[in-house]
FISE-225844 format. One line per field, with one value per residue (C-alpha): residue number from 0; chain; x negated, y, z. Coordinates in nm, 2 decimals. Last residue first. Example, Ala and Ser with C-alpha at 12.3 -4.5 7.8 and 13.67 -1.06 7.14 Angstrom:
residues 2
i <- c(1_0)
ch <- c(A_A)
c1 <- c(-1.37_-1.23)
c2 <- c(-0.11_-0.45)
c3 <- c(0.71_0.78)
//
This chain:
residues 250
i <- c(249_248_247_246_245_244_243_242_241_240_239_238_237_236_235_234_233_232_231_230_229_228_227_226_225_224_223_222_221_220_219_218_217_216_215_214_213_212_211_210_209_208_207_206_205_204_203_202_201_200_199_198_197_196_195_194_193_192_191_190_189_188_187_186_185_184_183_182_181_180_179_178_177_176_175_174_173_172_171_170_169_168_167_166_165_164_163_162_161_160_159_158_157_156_155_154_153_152_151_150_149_148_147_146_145_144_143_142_141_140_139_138_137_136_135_134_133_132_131_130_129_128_127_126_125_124_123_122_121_120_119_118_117_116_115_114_113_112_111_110_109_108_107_106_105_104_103_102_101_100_99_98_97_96_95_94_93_92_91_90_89_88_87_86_85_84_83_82_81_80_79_78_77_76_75_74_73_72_71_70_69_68_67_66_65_64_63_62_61_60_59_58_57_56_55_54_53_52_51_50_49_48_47_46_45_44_43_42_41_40_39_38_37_36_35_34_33_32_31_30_29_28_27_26_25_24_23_22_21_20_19_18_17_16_15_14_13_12_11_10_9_8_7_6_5_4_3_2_1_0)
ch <- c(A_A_A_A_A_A_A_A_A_A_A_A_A_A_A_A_A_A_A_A_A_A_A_A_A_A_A_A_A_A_A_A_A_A_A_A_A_A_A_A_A_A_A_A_A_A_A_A_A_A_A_A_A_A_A_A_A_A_A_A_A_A_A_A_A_A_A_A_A_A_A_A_A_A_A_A_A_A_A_A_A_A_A_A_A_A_A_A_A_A_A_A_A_A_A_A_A_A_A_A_A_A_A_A_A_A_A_A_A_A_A_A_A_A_A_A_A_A_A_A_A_A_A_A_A_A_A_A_A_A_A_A_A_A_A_A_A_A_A_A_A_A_A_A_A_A_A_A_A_A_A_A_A_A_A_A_A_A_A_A_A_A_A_A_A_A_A_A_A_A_A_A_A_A_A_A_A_A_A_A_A_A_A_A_A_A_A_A_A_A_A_A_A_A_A_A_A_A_A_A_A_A_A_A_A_A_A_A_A_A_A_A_A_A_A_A_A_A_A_A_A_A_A_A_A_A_A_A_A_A_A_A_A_A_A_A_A_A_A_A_A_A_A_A_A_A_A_A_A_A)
c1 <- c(-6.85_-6.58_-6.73_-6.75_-6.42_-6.28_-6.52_-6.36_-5.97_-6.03_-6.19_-5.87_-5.62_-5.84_-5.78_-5.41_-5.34_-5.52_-5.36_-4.99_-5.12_-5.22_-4.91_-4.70_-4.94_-4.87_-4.48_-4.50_-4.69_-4.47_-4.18_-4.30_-4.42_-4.10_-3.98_-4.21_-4.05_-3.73_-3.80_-3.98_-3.68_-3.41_-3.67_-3.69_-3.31_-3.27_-3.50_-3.29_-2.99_-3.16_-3.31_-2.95_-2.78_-3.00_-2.98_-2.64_-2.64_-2.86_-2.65_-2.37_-2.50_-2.59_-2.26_-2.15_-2.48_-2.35_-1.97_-2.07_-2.32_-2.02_-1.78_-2.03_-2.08_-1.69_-1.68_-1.98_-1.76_-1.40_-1.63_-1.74_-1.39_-1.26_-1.58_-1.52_-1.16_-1.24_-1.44_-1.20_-0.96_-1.17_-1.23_-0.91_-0.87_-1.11_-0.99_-0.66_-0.35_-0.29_-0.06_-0.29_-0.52_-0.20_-0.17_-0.57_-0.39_-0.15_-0.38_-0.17_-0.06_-0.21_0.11_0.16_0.48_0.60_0.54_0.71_1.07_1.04_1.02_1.34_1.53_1.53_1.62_1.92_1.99_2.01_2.22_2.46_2.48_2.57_2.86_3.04_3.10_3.10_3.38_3.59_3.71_4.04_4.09_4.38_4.24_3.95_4.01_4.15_3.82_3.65_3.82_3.75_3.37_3.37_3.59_3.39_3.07_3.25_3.28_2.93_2.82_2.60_2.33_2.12_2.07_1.71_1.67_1.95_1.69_1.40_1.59_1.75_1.37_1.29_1.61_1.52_1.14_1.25_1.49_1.21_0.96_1.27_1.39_0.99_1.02_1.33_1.22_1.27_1.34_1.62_1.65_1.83_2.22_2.38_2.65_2.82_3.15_3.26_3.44_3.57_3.47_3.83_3.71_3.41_3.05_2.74_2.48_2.15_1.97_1.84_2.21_2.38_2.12_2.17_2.58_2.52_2.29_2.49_2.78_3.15_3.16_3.39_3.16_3.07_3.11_2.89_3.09_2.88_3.24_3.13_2.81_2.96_2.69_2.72_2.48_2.25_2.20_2.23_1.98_2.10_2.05_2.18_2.24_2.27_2.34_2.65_2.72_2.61_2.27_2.22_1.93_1.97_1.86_1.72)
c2 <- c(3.04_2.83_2.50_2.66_2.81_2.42_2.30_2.56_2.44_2.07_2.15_2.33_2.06_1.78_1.96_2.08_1.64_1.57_1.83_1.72_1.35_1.42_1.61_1.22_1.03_1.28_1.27_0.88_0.88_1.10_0.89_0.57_0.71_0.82_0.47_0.36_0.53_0.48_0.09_0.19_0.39_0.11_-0.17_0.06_0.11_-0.28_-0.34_-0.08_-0.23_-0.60_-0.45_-0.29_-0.58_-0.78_-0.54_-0.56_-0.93_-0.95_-0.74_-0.93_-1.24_-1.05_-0.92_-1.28_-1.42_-1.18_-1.22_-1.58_-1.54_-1.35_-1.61_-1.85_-1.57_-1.64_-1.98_-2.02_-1.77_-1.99_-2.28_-2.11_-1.99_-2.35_-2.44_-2.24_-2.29_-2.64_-2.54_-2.33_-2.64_-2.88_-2.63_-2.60_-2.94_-3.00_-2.73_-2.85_-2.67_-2.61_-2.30_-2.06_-2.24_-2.31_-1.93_-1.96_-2.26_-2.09_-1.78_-1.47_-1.38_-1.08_-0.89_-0.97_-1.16_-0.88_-0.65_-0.91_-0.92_-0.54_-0.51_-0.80_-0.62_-0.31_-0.42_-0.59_-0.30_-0.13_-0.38_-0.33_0.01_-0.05_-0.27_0.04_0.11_0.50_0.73_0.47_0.47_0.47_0.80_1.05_1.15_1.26_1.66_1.52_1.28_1.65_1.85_1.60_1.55_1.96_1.96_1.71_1.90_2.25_1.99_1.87_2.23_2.37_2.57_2.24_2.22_2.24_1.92_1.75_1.83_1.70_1.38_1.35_1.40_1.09_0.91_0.98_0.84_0.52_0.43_0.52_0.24_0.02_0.10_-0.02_-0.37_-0.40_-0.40_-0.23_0.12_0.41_0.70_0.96_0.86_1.17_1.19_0.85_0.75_0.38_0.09_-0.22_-0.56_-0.76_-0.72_-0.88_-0.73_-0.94_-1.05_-0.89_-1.12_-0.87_-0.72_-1.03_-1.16_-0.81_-0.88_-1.21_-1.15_-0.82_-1.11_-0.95_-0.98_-0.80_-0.70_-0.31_-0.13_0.22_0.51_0.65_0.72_0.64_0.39_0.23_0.15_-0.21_-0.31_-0.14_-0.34_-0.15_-0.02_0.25_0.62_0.86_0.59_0.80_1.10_0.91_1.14_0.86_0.84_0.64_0.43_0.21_-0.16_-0.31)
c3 <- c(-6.75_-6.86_-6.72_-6.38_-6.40_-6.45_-6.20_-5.94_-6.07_-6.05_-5.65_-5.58_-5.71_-5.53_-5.22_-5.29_-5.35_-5.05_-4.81_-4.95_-4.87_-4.57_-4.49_-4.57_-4.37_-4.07_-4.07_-4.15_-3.82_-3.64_-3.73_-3.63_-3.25_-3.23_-3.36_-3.07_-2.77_-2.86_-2.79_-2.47_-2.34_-2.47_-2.26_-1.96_-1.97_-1.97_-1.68_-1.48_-1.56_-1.49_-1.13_-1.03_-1.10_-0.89_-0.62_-0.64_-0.63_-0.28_-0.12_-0.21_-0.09_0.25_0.30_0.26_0.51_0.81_0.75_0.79_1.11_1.20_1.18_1.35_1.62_1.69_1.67_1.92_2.13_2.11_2.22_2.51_2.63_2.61_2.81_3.05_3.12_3.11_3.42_3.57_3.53_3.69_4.00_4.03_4.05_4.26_4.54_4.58_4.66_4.29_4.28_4.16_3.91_3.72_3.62_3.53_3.29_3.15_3.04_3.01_2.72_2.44_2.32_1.97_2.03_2.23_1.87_1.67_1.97_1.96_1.60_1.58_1.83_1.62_1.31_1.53_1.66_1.33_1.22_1.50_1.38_1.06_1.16_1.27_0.90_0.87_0.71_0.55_0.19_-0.01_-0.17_-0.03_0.33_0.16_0.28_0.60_0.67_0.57_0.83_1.12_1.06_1.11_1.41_1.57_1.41_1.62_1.96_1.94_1.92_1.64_1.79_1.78_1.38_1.37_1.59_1.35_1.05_1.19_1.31_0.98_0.82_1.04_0.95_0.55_0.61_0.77_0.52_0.26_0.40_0.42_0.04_-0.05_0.15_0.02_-0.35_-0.63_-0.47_-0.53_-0.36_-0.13_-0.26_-0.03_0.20_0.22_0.27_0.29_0.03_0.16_0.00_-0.13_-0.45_-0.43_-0.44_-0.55_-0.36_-0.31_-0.10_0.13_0.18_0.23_0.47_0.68_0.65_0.77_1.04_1.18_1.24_1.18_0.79_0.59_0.27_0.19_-0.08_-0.17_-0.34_-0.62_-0.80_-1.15_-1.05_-0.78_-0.49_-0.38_-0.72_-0.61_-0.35_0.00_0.27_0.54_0.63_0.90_1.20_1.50_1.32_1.18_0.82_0.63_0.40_0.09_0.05_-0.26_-0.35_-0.68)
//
């Protein structure tokens, strides 16, 4: 698991750390004594454990805890933007009155054995930062090495040669292109195709439930008539018993 805890730096508000650098009594993160940025960031993403030579730093606030790196980052991000917020609000403070400030609580912790900020964080925030620049470069479209070539061939052939490969490269990567969407075109199709076929067999289903209650309706309105025509019969022949009866009689 790793922590983001937050310094007092403005520059550098929040930073990544294993858990397991954060003390749990004192909450006081440790950091190891390496000079290269790399190291320390390899340290940190592969969670090592803390020696007892490690030094220990001052932090203002634990902000979260995450289960991966990936997740701490997302929340690293989010804590320097609300610092930002929050240092933009805070402008009618004077660099000289936060000096102060900073000054009065080093003198107030003067007695425990901790640093205010490791320096090295910084340096691996560059190094975050050199790495996003050096991705999002990378995904910078380049220019074509061979139209660069095209320039500074004195010939007129060759040029020509390499405007035509050129061509054809450019042709190729089009018939590659409309083959991918004739693919996209014939998956969106298949899947088309199964819905509807889904659809059909639900629908065929619900007819076959509707005709089904259909016919014990149909069941139990003909039990419900057989049954009064029985009742009817049996007061008919009760009614014609009783008249021959009083015919008898009289």
């Amino acid at each position: 698991m790793y922590s983001v805890v937050k310094f007092p730096d403005p520059e550098d508000p929040a930073e990544i750390v294993p858990t397991s650098w954060v003390d749990e009594i004192s909450l006081i993160p440790k950091w190891p004594p390496y000079k290269q940025p790399e190291k320390i960031l390899k340290a940190i993403r592969n969670c090592i454990n803390p020696e007892d030579n490690w030094l220990k730093y001052k932090y203002t606030q634990l902000v979260c805890k995450c289960v991966n790196y990936e997740e701490a980052s997302k929340k690293r991000k989010d804590a320097d933007l609300f610092s930002d917020i929050e240092n933009l609000e805070k402008n009618k403070y004077t660099r000289k009155e936060r000096k102060k400030k900073a000054h009065s609580n080093d003198n107030s912790d003067s007695d425990t054995d901790y640093y205010c900020l490791p320096k090295k964080l910084k340096s691996i925030s560059q190094l975050r930062k050199k790495k996003l620049t050096e991705e999002n470069e990378s995904n910078i479209t380049n220019i074509d090495e061979n139209d660069i070539k095209c320039y500074s061939i004195s010939s007129p052939e060759e040029c020509e040669g390499i405007t035509d490969d050129n061509t054809n490269s450019r042709n190729s990567q089009a018939d590659t292109q409309q083959k991918r969407e004739f693919n996209a075109d014939h998956f969106s199709g298949k899947i088309l195709h199964t819905i509807c076929s889904l659809l059909y067999n639900t629908e065929s289903i619900i007819i076959t439930r509707l005709h089904v209650k259909q016919k014990i309706l149909y069941e139990i309105l003909n039990v419900i008539f057989i049954f009064f025509s029985c009742i009817k019969t049996y007061f008919d022949k009760t009614e014609q018993t009783r008249k021959t009866k009083r015919n008898y009689d009289c």
